[in-house]
C-alpha positions as CSV (number, residue, x, y, z in Angstrom):
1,X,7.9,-28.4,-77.4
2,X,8.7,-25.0,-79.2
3,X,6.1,-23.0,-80.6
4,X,6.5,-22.3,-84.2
5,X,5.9,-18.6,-85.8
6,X,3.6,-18.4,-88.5
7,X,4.5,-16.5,-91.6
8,X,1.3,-13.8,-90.8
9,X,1.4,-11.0,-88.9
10,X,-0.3,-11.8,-85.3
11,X,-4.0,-10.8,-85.9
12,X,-4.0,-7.9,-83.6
13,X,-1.8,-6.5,-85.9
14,X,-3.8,-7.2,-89.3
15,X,-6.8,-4.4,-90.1
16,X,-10.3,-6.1,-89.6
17,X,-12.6,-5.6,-92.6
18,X,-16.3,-6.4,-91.3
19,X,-18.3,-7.7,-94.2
20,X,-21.9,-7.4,-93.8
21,X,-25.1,-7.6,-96.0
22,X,-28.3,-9.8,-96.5
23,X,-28.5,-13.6,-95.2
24,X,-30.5,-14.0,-98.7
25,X,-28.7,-13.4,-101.5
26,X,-29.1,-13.8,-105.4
27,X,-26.1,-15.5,-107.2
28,X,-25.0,-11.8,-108.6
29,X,-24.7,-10.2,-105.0
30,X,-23.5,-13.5,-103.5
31,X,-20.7,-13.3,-106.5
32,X,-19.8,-9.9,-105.3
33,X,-19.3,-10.8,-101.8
34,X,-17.0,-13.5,-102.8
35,X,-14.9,-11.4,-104.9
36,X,-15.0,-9.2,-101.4
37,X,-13.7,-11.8,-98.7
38,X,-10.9,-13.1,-101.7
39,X,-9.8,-9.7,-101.5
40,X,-9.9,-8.8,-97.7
41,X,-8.1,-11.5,-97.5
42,X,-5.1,-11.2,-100.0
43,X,-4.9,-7.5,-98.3
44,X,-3.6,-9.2,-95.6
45,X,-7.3,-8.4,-93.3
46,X,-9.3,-10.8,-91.2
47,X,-12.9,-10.7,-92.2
48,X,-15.9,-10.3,-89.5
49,X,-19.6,-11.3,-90.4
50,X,-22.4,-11.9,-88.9
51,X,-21.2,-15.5,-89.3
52,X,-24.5,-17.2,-91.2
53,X,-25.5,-17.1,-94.8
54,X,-25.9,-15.5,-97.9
55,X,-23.1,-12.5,-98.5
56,X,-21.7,-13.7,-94.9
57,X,-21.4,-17.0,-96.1
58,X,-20.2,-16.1,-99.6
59,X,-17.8,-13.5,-98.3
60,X,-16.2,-16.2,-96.1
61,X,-15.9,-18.3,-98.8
62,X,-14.1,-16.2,-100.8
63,X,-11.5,-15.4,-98.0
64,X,-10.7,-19.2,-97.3
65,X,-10.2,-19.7,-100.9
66,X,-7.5,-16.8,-101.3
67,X,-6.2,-18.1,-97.1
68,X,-7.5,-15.7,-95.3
69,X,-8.9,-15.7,-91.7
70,X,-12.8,-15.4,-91.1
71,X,-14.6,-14.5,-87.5
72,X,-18.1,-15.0,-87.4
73,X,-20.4,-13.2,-84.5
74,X,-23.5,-15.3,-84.5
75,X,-26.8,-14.0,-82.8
76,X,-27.5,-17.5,-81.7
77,X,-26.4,-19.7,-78.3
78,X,-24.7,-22.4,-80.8
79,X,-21.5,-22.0,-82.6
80,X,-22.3,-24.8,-85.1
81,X,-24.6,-22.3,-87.1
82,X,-22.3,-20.3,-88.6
83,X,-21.8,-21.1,-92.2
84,X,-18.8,-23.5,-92.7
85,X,-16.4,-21.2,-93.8
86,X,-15.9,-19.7,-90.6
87,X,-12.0,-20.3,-89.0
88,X,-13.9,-18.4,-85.7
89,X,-17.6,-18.8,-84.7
90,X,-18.6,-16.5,-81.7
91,X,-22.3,-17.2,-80.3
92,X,-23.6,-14.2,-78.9
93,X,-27.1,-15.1,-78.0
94,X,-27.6,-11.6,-78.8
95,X,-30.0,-11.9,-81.7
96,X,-29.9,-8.6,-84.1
97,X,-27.7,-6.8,-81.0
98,X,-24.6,-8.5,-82.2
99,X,-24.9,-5.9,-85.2
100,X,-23.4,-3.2,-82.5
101,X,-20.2,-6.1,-81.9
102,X,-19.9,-6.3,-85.9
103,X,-19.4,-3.0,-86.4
104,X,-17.0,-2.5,-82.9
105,X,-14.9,-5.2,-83.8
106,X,-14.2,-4.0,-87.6
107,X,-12.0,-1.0,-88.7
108,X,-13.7,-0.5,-91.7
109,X,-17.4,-2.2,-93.6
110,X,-18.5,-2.8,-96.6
111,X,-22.0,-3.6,-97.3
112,X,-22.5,-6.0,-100.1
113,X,-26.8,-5.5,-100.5
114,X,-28.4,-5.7,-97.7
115,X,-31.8,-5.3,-95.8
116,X,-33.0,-3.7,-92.9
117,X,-30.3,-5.5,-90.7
118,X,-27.5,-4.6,-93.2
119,X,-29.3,-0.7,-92.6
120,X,-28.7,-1.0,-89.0
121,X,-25.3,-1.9,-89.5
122,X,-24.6,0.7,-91.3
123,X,-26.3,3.1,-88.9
124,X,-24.3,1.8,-86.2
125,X,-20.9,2.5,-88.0
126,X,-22.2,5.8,-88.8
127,X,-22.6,6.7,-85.2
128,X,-19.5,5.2,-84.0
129,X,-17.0,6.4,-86.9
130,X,-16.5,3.7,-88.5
131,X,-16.1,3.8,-92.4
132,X,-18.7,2.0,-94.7
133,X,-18.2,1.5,-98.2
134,X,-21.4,0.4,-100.1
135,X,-21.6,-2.2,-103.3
136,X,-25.0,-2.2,-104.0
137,X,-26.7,-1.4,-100.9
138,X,-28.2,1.4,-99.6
139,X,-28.0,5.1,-100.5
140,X,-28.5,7.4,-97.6
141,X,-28.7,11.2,-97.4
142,X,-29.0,12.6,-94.3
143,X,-31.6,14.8,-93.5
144,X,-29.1,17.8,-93.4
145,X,-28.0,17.8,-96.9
146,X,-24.5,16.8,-96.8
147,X,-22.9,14.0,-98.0
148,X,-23.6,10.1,-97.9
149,X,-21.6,8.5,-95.1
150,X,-21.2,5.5,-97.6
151,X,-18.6,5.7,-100.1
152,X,-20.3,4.3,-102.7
153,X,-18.0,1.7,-105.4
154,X,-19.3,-0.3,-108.7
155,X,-16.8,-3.4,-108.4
156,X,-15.8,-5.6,-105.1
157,X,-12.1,-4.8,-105.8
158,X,-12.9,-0.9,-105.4
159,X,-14.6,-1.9,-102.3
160,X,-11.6,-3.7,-100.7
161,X,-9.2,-1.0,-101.8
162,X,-11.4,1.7,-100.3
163,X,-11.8,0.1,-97.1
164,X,-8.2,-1.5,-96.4
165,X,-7.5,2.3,-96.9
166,X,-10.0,3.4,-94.7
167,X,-8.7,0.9,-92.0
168,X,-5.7,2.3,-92.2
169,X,-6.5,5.7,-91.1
170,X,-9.0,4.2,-89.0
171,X,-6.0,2.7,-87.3
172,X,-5.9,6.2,-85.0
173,X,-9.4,6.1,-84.2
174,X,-10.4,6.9,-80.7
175,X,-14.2,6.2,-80.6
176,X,-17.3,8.0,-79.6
177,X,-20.4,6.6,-77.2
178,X,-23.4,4.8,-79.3
């Protein structure tokens, strides 16, 4: 049997866009996040979530619908939680510590809302240098006076733009310890 090439690039070679935000959503954030993973996904980027529901579940959605591919990392044992939109469910069993995997496996965020776990998230990227673009989440200033780490956007296109060029120059990134 010969194996057949699809028409994609292989997905090591496609930028990887971690959407995160709340796992309760109204219908306007949920809306946003949509827009989001339809957008990742006709930039040609896999989407990574926290795999469940709410802007996870609404930004997978949106990146089936415009044929994209969708990776869930779930903080449970069993792989049928993740929301059904997922081509990719990963159980951790790592509860709120598969935040850190999240933000490792993605070149670039965006945080659609968001609570404290969305914070952490963002945190985490923060520390390890990867870039975070904010749609209605938080606004942080560190306590040094300079600039917000999040680049902050009004509309989910801005946001996708943003980050598919900030995975792109993230593409040279070398890391740094948590």
């Amino acid at each position: 049997m010969t194996a057949t090439r699809s028409s994609r690039p292989p997905a090591t070679a496609r930028p990887m866009i971690a959407v995160i935000g709340a796992s309760r959503a109204d219908a306007a954030l949920e809306a946003a996040a949509e827009a989001v993973g339809a957008g990742v996904a006709r930039g040609g980027a896999v989407l990574v979530c926290g795999g469940l529901g709410g802007v996870m579940a609404a930004a997978c959605r949106g990146a089936k619908d415009a044929g994209g591919t969708t990776v869930g990392l779930l903080p449970g044992e069993d792989r049928r939680a993740g929301n059904p939109w997922l081509d990719v469910a990963i159980p951790t069993g790592l509860g709120e510590g598969r935040n850190l995997l999240v933000v490792r496996s993605a070149d670039a965020l965006i945080a659609v809302g968001g609570g404290w776990g969305t914070l952490s998230e963002i945190a985490l990227a923060c520390r390890t240098g990867r870039p975070v673009v904010g749609l209605r989440t938080w606004a942080l200033q560190p306590p040094d006076g300079s600039d917000s780490p999040i680049v902050s956007v009004d509309e989910p296109a801005d946001a996708v733009a943003v980050a598919l060029r900030l995975a792109g120059d993230a593409a040279t990134f070398s890391g740094r310890n948590v």
